[in-house]
Structure formats: C-alpha cells, structure tokens
N, C-alpha and C positions, 0 to 999 in steps of 0.2 A: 305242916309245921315248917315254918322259913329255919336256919342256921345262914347267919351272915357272911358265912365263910364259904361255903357253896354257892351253886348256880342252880338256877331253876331251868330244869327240864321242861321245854315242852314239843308237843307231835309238829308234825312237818304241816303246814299249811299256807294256801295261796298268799296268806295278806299276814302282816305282823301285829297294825297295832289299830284298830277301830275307835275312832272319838265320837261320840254320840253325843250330841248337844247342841249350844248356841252358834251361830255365826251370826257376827256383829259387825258394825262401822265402830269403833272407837275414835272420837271427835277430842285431840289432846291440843290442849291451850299453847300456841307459842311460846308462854313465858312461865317463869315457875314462882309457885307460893299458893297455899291456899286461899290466900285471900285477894290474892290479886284480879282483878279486872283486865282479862285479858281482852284484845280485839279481835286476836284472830286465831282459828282451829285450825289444824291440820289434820284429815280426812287419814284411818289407818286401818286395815285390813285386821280385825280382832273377833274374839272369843274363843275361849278357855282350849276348847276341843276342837278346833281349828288351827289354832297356833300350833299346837303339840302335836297334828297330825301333818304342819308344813315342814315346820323343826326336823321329825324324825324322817320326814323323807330326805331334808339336807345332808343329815347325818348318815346316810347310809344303811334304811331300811325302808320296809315297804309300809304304805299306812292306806288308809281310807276315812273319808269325815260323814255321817250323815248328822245332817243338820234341814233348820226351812228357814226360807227367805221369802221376802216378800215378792209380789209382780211389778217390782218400780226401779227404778234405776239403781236406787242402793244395792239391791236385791244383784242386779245385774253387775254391778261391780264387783260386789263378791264374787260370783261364781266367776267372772274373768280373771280374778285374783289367784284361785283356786286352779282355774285352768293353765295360767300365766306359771306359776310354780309348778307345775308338772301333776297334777294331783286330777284325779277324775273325777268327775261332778254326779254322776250316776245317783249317790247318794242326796243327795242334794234336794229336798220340796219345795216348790214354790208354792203356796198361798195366797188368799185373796187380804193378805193382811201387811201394814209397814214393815218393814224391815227394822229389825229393832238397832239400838243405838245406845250409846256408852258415852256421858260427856266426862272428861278426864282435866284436873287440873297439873300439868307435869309436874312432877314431885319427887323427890332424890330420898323420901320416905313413904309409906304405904301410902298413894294415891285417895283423894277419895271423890268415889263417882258416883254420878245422878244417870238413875238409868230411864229409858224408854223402851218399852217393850209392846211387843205386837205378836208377829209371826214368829220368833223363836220356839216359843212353850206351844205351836201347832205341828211340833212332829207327832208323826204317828208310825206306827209300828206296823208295816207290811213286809212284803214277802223279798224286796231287797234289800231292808234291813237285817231281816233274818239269815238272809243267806251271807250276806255281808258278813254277819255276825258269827256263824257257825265254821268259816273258812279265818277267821281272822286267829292269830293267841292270844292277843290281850284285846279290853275295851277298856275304855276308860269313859268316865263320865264326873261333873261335878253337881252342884248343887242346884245350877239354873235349871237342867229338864226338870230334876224333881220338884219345885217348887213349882209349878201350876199344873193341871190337865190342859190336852190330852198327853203333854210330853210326860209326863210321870208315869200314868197310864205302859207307855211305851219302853220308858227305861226299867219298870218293875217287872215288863215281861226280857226286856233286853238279861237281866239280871236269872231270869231266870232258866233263858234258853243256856246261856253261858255255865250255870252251874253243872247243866245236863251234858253240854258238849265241850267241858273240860276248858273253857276260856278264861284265862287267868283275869280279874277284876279288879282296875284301880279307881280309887275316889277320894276327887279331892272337895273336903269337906266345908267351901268356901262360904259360906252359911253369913247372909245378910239381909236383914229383918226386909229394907227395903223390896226384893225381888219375892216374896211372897204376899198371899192374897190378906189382907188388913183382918187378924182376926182367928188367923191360925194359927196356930204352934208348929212353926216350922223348927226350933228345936227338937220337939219330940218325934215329928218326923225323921228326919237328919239321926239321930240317934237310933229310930229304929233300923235304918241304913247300915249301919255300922258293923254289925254282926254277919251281916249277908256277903261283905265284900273281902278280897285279900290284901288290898294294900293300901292305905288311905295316911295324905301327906298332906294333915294342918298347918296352916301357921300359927300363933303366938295370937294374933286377933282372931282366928277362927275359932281357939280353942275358947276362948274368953267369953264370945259370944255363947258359945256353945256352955260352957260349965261353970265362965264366972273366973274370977281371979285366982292363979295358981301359980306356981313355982314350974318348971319346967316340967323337974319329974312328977310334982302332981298330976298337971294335966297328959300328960303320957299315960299315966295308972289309969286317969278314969279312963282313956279311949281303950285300953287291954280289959277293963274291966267289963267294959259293954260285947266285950268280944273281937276286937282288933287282932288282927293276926302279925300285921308289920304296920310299927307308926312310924313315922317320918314327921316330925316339928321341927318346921325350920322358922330357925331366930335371929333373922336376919344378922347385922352384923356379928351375932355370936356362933353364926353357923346352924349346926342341926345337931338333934337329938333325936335316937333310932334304938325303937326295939320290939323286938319279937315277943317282949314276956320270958323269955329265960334269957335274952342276952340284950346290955343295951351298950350303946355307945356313941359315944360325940364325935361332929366333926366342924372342924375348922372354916369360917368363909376364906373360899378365892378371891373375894373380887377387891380386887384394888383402884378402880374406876367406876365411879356410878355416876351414867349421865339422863336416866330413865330409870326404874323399876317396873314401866306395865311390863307384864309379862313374864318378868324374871322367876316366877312357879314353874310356868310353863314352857319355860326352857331347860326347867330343872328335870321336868317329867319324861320331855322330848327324851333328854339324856340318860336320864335313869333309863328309861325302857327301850332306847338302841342298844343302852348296855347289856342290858338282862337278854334280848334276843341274839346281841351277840358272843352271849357266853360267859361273862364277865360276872366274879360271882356279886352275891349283895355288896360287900364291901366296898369290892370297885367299884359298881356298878352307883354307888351314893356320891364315892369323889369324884366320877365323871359327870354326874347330872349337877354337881356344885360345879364342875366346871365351865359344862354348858350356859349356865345361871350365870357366873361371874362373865364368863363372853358377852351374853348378849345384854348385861348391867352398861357397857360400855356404849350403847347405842340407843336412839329413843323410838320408841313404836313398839309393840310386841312381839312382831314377826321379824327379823334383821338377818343380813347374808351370811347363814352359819356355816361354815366348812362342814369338813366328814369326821366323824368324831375319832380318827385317828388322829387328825390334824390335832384336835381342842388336847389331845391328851399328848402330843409331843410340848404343844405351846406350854402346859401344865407341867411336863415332868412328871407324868404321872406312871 
C-alpha cells in the first residue's frame, strides 16, 4: 500500500533501476508540423527504457538497460551511445535482425510516429537478465516488449522473478494499436498487465486508447479498478493527476519552454525513480520527476545533458 507522504523502502542492492525493452534510433524531422514535408532527419539515440536508464544515471543513480539491437551500424551506434554515456552494454543482445527505428515529426504537442521494427521485440530472457534483474530495486518496462514474442515471453518472466525478489515494478502503459501484431487485442493484453505491477504512469492518450473517452478522474478509477496500486496521469499542460485509491492528488506543470516533447515521460520517470531511490517521499518524489520533464521539454531529442537532480530541484525551488 503507497501513502503519498512516505517513502518507499527498499533492501540494499548492486544496481537501482533496470529498463528492459526497446533501444531505438529515433529519426526526428528538422522542421515542425505534422504535416510538413520535411527534407531532412536528424539521427537520435531513443527508446522508452533507454532514455530513463541514461537520465537516471545523470541524475545521480545507478541503472542498467537490457534491450537487442541489430548486427548493423544502427545497432552499433547505439551501443557506443550507451557506452559514450557511461552506462554498460553487458545487457545489451545483438541479433540477426535491423535495428529498429522511430520516424518523428518535431512537435511542441504529442508527436506522432511511424515505427519500423525488427530486433527490439527479440529479447529474450537469460541468465544476465535475471541476474541483472534480482540485484537491481526497480525495473521498469513499457508496452513495446509486451506487444510481440519472444520479448513478452521475457518481460512476463522479468515480472515474475521480481515479484519473488522484492523488485519494485513500474509500467508505462504507452499502448498503440500500431506496434502490435494486426489482429490482436492488445488492449486486453495491456490491461491484464495492470494488476501485476506497482506503479504505472499513463498519459491522457494512453488512457483513451486504453478505455475510451473520459474525464481525468474517470480514467484514473478504471486504472484502480483493474487493480493499479499508484497511477500517475499526466495532462500535459494541465500537469498530473495521482492516486493510490485512498489518496489522490493534482499537480501543477513546470515547464515554461517547450522546444521538443519526445521524451519528456521519460524524463519524468528518470526523475520520479532517482527520487524514490533517494529517499524522497511520493510527493516529492512526482514534483521532481515534473521537474526533470519540464528540464528536458526545453531541448529537442529524448536523451539531453541533465544535471544531478539536486541541481534540477535548486533550479525549481523545490
């Protein structure tokens, strides 16, 4: 049971935060509009659980990524990006498949992307995963492993070693019809998900997709009523809406510059989870991940030079 006013305890181990999922090239258009014809991309070090695993080592904790790449230059660039940031690659499979890819049209409102996918959804689940996973507190994952085998395969046992070895589980619920196989209900998927994990932070279109048109606190009830233990809806410029089921509460956006949004969740997530490891109870622990979010809103790419999250919470007044 979360109370927003405390901090979550957890045991002493090697690694703090484990992202299990995609690693991508996201290919974001020089110019902004969705409907523009842009000429030219600019090549950026992305996906979901990659981001949030560079973020929180910026900020002042320890992480680890496993994800698969392909055997091709893309493939390789990532992991020198990975390397290049200070982060280990150990995790990291290579595949006999592309490297998958995100084309992005820049947008100063929710993006919307055409994916290519290959090698992401061929993780699999071996024994330095596991180990990765059993020394780590948190994992996090989002919707991309679960929507094809053999990576679902892999995150449903990730899900379950973690329950056994006390690994606190965040998931963000970022659910689009696109990155599933033509034909399945990844809905009902995605919702059977929901009950298994501890902390899961829709947005406003994720929730839509997911249940259909609602009022904030609506869709906040259905995610508690499927079993959610802490939601997290964030409304864009309206901020976030947070609750446990006996306690909820709004909060304000930071950001006063938006020159980009990829990525800006997963700056939120970086944040929220350097707070919680360091101490910081939920409360804080929401206005520093808004803060991290409003930081890197100011910069275009998903990955950008975040300080130490003492720094983001002097800049805040927090």
């Amino acid at each position: 049971m979360f109370k927003l006013g405390e901090t979550i305890p957890f045991e002493d181990k090697a690694n703090d935060v484990l992202t299990v999922g995609e690693l991508l090239v996201d290919m974001i258009s020089n110019e902004y509009g969705e409907d523009t014809v842009s000429d030219g991309y600019t090549r950026y070090f992305g996906g979901s659980p990659s981001n949030i695993a560079i973020n929180a080592g910026k900020l002042g904790i320890r992480s680890h990524v496993a994800s698969a790449v392909g055997r091709d230059s893309l493939g390789n660039y990532l992991i020198n990006r990975l390397q290049s940031a200070g982060m280990a690659t150990s995790g990291i499979q290579q595949v006999d498949d592309s490297t998958s890819m995100v084309v992005i049209t820049k947008s100063q409102a929710t993006p919307v992307p055409i994916f290519y996918r290959a090698a992401d959804y061929r993780l699999e689940y071996n024994e330095a995963l596991e180990q990765a996973l059993i020394h780590s507190r948190i994992v996090h994952f989002s919707c991309w492993p679960i929507s094809r085998t053999p990576s679902r395969r892999a995150v449903e046992r990730v899900i379950q070693t973690a329950r056994k070895h006390k690994v606190l589980i965040g998931f963000d619920p970022n659910y689009h019809p696109s990155i599933w196989q033509k034909g399945e209900d990844g809905v009902a998927y995605v919702k059977s998900i929901i009950p298994k994990v501890d902390i899961i932070k829709p947005s406003e279109d994720d929730a839509e997709r997911l249940f259909g048109p609602g009022t904030p606190e609506e869709q906040i009830a259905r995610f508690l009523a499927l079993g959610a233990k802490l939601v997290i809806l964030t409304l864009g410029k309206d901020g976030a809406l947070v609750s446990t089921g006996n306690e909820t509460m709004s909060f304000a956006t930071k950001a006063t510059q938006i020159e980009d949004t990829t990525g800006a969740g997963d700056a939120f997530w970086s944040g929220f989870y350097t707070a919680i490891i360091k101490g910081y109870t939920l409360t804080e622990a929401l206005e520093l991940g808004s803060a991290v979010s409003a930081y890197k809103l100011k910069f275009t790419g998903a990955v950008v030079d975040l300080p130490a999250l003492a720094v983001i919470k002097q800049q805040f007044n927090l």
